[in-house]
KOLMARLUM-482773 format. One line per field, with one value per residue (C-alpha): x, y, z; residue in one letter. Coordinates in steps of 0.05 Angstrom, whole numbers. Layout:
<lomars>
X <- c(X  ...);
Y <- c(Y  ...);
Z <- c(Z  ...);
resn <- c(A  ...);
</lomars>
This chain:
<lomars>
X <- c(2041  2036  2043  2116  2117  2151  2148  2161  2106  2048  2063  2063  1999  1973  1987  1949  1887  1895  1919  1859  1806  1836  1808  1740  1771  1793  1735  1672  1683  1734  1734  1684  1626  1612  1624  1577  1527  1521  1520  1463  1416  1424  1349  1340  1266  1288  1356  1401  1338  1324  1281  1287  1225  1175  1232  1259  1337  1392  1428  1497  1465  1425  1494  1525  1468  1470  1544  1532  1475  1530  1578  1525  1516  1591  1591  1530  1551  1620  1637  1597  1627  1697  1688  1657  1711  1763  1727  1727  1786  1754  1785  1792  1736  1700  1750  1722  1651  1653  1704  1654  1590  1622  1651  1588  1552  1610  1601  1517  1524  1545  1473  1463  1411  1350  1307  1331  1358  1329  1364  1434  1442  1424  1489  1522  1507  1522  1591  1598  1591  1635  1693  1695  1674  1740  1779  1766  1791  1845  1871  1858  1928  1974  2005  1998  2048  2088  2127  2119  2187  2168  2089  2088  2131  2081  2021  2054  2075  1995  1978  2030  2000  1934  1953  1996  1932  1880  1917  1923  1854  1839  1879  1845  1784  1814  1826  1739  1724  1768  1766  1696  1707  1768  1728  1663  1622  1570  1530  1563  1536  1575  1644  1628  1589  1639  1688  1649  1642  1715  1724  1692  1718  1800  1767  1755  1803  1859  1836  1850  1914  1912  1853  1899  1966  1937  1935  1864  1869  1902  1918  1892  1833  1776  1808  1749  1693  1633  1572  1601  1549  1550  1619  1626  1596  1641  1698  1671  1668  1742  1768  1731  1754  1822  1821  1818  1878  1922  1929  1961  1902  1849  1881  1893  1821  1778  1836  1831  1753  1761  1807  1787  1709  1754  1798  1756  1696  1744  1764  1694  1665  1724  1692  1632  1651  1694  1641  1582  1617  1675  1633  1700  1691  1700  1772  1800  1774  1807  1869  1867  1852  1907  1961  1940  1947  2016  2035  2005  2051  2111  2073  2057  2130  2168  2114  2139  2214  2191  2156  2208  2260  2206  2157  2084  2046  2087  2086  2015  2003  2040  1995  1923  1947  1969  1896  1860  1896  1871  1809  1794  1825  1768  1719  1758  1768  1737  1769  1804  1874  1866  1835  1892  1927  1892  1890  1970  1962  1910  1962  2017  1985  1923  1978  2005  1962  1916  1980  2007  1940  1940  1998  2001  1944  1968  2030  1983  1948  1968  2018  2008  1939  1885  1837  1864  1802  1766  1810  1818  1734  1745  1788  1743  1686  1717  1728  1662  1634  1677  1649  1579  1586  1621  1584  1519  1545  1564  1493  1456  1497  1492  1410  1412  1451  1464  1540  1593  1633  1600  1601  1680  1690  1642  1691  1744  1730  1733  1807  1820  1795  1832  1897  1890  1879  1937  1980  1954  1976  2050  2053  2025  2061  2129  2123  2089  2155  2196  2170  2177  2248  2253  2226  2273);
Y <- c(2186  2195  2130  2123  2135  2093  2038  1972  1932  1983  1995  1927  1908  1974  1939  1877  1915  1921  1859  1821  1876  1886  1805  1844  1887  1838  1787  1826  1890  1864  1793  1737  1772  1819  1761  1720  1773  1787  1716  1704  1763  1747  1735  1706  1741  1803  1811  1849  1877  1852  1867  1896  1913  1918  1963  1946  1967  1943  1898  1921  1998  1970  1943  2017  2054  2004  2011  2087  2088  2050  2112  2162  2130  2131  2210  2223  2174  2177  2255  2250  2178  2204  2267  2233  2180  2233  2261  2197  2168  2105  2107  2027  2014  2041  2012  1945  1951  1971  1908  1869  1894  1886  1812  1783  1820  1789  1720  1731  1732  1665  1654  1697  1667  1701  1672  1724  1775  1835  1807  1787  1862  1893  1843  1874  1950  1936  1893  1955  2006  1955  1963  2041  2057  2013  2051  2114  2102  2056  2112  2172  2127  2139  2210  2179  2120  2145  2218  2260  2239  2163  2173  2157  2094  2071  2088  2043  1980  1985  1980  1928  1882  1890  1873  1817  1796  1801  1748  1700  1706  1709  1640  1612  1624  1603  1540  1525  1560  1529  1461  1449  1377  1367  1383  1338  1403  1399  1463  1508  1573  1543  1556  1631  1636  1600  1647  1697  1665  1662  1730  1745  1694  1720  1797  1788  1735  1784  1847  1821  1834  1911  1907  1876  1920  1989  2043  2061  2136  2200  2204  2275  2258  2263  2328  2368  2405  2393  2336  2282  2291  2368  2361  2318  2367  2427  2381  2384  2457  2468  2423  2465  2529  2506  2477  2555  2568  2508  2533  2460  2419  2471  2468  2388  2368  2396  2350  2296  2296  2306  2246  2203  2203  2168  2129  2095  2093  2051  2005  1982  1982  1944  1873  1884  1917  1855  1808  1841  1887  1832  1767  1743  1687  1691  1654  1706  1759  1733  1728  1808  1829  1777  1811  1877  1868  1840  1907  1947  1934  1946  2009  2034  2012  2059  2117  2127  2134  2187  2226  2225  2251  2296  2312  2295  2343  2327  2253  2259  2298  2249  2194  2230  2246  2172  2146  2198  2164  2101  2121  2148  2079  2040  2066  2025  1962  1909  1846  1813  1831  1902  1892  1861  1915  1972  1927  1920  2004  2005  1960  2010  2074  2045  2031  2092  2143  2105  2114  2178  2214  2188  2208  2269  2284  2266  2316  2370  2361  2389  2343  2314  2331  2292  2298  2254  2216  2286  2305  2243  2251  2303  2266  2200  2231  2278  2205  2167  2236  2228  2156  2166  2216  2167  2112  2146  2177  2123  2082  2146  2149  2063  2072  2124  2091  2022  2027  2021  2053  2121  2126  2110  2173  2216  2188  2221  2292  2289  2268  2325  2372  2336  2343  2407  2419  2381  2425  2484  2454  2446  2512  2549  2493  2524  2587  2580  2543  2596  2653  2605  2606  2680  2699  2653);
Z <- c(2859  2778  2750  2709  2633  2587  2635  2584  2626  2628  2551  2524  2572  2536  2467  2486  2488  2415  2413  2440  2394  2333  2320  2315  2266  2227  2223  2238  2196  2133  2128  2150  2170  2101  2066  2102  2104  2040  2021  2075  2052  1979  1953  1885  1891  1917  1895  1947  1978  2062  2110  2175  2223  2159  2120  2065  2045  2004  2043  2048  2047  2127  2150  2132  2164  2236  2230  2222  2283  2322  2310  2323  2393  2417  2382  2438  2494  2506  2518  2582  2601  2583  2635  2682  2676  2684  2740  2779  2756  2735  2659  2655  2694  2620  2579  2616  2605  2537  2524  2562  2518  2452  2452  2486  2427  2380  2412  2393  2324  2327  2327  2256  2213  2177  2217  2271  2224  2267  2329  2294  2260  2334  2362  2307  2322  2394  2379  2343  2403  2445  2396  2391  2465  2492  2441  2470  2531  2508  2466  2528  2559  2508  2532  2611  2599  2548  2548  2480  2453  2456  2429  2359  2377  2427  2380  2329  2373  2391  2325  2306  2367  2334  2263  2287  2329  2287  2237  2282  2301  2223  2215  2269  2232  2163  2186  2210  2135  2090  2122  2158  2145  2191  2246  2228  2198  2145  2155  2104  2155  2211  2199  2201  2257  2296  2270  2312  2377  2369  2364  2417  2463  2448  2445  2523  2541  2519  2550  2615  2606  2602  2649  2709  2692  2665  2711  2744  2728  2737  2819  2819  2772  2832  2857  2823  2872  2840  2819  2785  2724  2717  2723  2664  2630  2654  2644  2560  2573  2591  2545  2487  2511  2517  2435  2433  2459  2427  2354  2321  2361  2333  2265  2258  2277  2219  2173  2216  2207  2130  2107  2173  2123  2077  2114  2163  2114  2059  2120  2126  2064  2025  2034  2016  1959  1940  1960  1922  1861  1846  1872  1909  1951  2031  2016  1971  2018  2070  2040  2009  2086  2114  2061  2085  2158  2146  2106  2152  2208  2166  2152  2208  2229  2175  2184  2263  2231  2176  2231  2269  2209  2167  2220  2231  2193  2122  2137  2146  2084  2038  2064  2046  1990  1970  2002  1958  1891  1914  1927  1858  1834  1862  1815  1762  1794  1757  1774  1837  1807  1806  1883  1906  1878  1909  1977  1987  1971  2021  2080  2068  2092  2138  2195  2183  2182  2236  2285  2268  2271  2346  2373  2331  2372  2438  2427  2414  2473  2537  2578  2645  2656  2686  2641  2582  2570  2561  2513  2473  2478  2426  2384  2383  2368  2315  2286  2295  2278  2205  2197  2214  2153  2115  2125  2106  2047  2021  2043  2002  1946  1931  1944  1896  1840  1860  1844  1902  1855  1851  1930  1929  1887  1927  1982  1945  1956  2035  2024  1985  2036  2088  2047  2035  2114  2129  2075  2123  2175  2148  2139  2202  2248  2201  2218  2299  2308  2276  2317  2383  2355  2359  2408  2451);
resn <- c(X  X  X  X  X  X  X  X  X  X  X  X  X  X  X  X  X  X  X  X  X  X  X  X  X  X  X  X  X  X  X  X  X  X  X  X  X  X  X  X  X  X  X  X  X  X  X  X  X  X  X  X  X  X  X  X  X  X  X  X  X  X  X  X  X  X  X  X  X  X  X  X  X  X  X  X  X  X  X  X  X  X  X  X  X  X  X  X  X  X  X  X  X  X  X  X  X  X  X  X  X  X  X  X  X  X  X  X  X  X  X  X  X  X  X  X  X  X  X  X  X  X  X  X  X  X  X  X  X  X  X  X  X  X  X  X  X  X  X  X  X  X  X  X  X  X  X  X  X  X  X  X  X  X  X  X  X  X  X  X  X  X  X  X  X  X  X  X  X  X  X  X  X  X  X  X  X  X  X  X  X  X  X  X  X  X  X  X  X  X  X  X  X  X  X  X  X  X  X  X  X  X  X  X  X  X  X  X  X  X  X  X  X  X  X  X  X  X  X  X  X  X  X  X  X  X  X  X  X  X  X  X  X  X  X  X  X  X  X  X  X  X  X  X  X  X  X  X  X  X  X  X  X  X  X  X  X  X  X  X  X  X  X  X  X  X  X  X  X  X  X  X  X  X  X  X  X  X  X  X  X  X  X  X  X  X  X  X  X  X  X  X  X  X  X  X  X  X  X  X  X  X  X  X  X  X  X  X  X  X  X  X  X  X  X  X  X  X  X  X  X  X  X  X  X  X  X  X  X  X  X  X  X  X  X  X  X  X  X  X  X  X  X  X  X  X  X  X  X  X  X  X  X  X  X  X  X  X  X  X  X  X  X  X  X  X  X  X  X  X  X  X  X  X  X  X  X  X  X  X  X  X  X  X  X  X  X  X  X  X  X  X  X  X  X  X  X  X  X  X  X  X  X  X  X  X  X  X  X  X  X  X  X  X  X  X  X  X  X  X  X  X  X  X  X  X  X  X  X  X  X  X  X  X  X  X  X  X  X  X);
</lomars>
C-alpha cells in the first residue's frame, strides 16, 4: 500500500527532522563554534597559523579544507548508500545512522581543546558527514509525502521548523555564553563546549520524532532482481540515463551547482569572516546569525507564495541574482554595521532559495517512483559537489593572499554563471510548456 501524501502527521514529523538538525547548523557551522575556533587557534607566535599532524595551515583555511574533505566523502559515499537504500527500502534506516554519527561527533567536541586539536577537527569533519548524509535522505521524502501541487509548501514548513529550531537551540546556548556565572562557571572555554554537547544531545533527541512516524520506504522499493550492491550501482545507471530524457532536470542542475558554490559556501564561511576580518565577539555573532534565522523563515515563507504566482524558475533567478550583489558587497565590509547589513540581506534569500531549489527539484523529477533517494542522490551530491568547490576555493584563494575578501569576490563569479543558467532555464521551460500547449 503507498503510503498517503499530504498526510498532516507524516509532514510535520518530516519537519522535525529539520527541526532537531538545523541546531547543528546554527551553532557548529555560523555561530559558536567559528567563533570559538578561531579564538582557540589564535597564536601570538604564530599568528593564525596551526598545526595539524606536522602541517602547518592557516587556521580558518584547515577548518574549510576538513569541512571540504567532509563534503567530498558524502559526494563518494552516499550515491551507493542512496541506491542501495532504494533497493532495500531501508531509506530511514540511513537517515538514522547518519543522525546517529553526526550528534555523537557534535556531542565530542565538547571536549575541543589544543591539547587534542587533531582529534576535535576529526569530530568536526565527521559531525560534518552526519549532518549532510541525514539530509540526503531526509530530502529523498519530500515528493513521497507530499503531491507536486503541495511541494514547495512542504519544503518551506521544513525549513521554517529548522530556523525556528536552531534559535532556540542558539538561546539555549546564549544563555551558558553570555552568563557562565549563573550557572557557577569560571572556565571561559566552557560555555562553548557545552554549547556543543547540547547540540548534539537536542540533534538526536529530536530526530526521534521523524524516526518513529516516517515511512520505512517505497512498498515496491525491493521489487528489483538483482545483488543488492551491483544493483545500487545500476540503480545510478538508470537514474543518469533518465536525466537524459527529462530536459528541465538536465537543464536546472548545472545552475543549481553554479550559485549552490556561492550559496552554501557564504553560509559557512560568514563567521569566520566576522570573527577574524571584523574581530566581532562570539555575542555579536550570535546575534547577526539569530536575526538571520528569524528573516529567513519569513523568507522562505513569501518565496513559496511567489513561486506559486511567478513560477519557480523566475523566482529563482531574482534570488541569485540578489545573492550575487551581496556577494560582491562583502569585499567592502569593514565594520560590524555594514555586516549586519549584508546579514539581514543574506536571511531574506537563504530560506528561500535553500527551499525552492528543493522542491523545484522534486517536481522535475519523475512522480511516484521508488527510487526517490536515487534521485535526490543526484541532487545532494550536485550540492556537496558545489561546496567542496567552494569551500576550497575559497581555502586557496585566503592561502594565497590572506584576505577573506578576495575569496568572497572569486565567490562571485559562480553566481553569475548560475544566474545566467537559471535565465536559460526561464526561457526553454517558456517555450517546452508552450509546445506541450500545442500539441494538446
Amino acid at each position: 500500500m503507498t503510503p498517503e501524501k499530504n498526510n498532516k502527521k507524516t509532514i510535520w514529523a518530516w519537519a522535525m527532522f529539520d527541526w532537531a538538525n538545523q541546531s547543528y547548523n546554527m551553532v557548529i557551522t555560523s555561530t559558536i563554534f567559528p567563533a570559538y575556533y578561531v579564538a582557540i587557534t589564535a597564536n601570538k607566535e604564530k599568528g593564525d597559523m596551526v598545526s595539524f599532524f606536522g602541517h602547518q595551515y592557516v587556521n580558518t583555511v584547515l577548518s574549510n579544507y576538513i569541512l571540504g574533505l567532509s563534503y567530498l566523502i558524502i559526494v563518494v559515499m552516499l550515491p551507493i548508500l542512496t541506491s542501495i537504500a532504494d533497493y532495500k527500502g531501508h531509506k530511514k534506516l540511513y537517515l538514522q545512522f547518519f543522525t546517529w554519527m553526526g550528534s555523537l561527533a557534535c556531542a565530542g567536541l565538547f571536549f575541543f581543546t589544543m591539547d587534542n586539536f587533531e582529534f576535535s577537527m576529526i569530530c568536526f569533519g565527521i559531525a560534518s558527514v552526519g549532518y549532510c548524509g541525514g539530509f540526503v535522505f531526509y530530502n529523498s521524502y519530500l515528493p513521497q509525502i507530499a503531491t507536486i501541487d503541495q511541494q514547495d509548501a512542504v519544503s518551506a514548513k521544513g525549513f521554517i521548523y529548522g530556523f525556528a529550531g536552531s534559535i532556540v537551540v542558539q538561546v539555549i546556548c546564549f544563555v551558558f555564553v553570555l552568563s557562565p556565572s549563573t550557572f557557577g562557571i569560571t572556565d571561559d572555554a566552557l560555555p562553548a563546549r557545552i554549547s556543543f554537547l547540547i547540540v548534539g544531545i537536542w540533534w538526536l533527541g529530536f530526530s526521534i520524532i521523524p524516526f518513529y512516524l516516517l515511512p520505512k520506504g517505497m512498498p515496491n522499493a525491493g521489487s528489483h532482481n538483482y545483488n543488492v550492491f551491483t544493483g545500487g550501482f545500476k540503480e545510478l545507471a538508470k537514474v543518469w540515463y533518465n536525466l537524459k530524457h527529462l530536459p528541465l532536470l538536465k537543464r536546472f542542475l548545472p545552475a543549481f551547482f553554479f550559485y549552490s558554490v556561492g550559496v552554501q559556501t557564504i553560509m559557512l564561511v560568514a563567521a569566520n569572516f566576522g570573527a577574524k576580518e571584523l574581530k566581532m565577539p562570539e555575542e555579536s555573532l550570535i546575534s547577526i546569525i539569530l536575526i538571520i534565522q528569524l528573516v529567513a523563515i519569513i523568507g522562505a515563507s513569501f518565496t513559496a507564495k511567489l513561486s506559486g504566482k511567478y513560477g519557480n524558475t523566475k523566482v529563482l533567478a531574482g534570488i541569485v541574482f540578489i545573492w550575487a550583489l551581496i556577494c560582491a558587497g562583502v569585499y567592502f565590509v569593514t565594520n560590524a554595521m555594514q555586516f549586519y547589513v549584508a546579514a539581514v540581506l543574506v536571511g531574506i534569500v537563504m530560506g528561500g532559495v535553500q527551499s525552492l531549489s528543493r522542491s523545484t527539484y522534486s517536481k522535475y523529477i519523475p512522480q511516484n517512483i521508488p527510487d526517490t533517494a536515487s534521485y535526490f542522490s543526484f541532487y545532494d551530491v550536485t550540492e556537496k559537489l558545489s561546496i567542496v568547490v567552494g569551500l576550497f576555493t575559497f581555502g586557496f584563494v585566503e592561502s594565497l593572499t590572506h584576505e577573506m575578501r578576495d575569496s568572497a569576490l572569486v565567490l562571485d563569479g559562480f553566481f553569475v554563471i548560475g544566474l545566467l543558467l537559471l535565465v536559460s532555464l526561464s526561457i526553454f521551460e517558456t517555450g517546452h510548456q508552450s509546445a506541450k500547449t500545442v500539441i494538446a
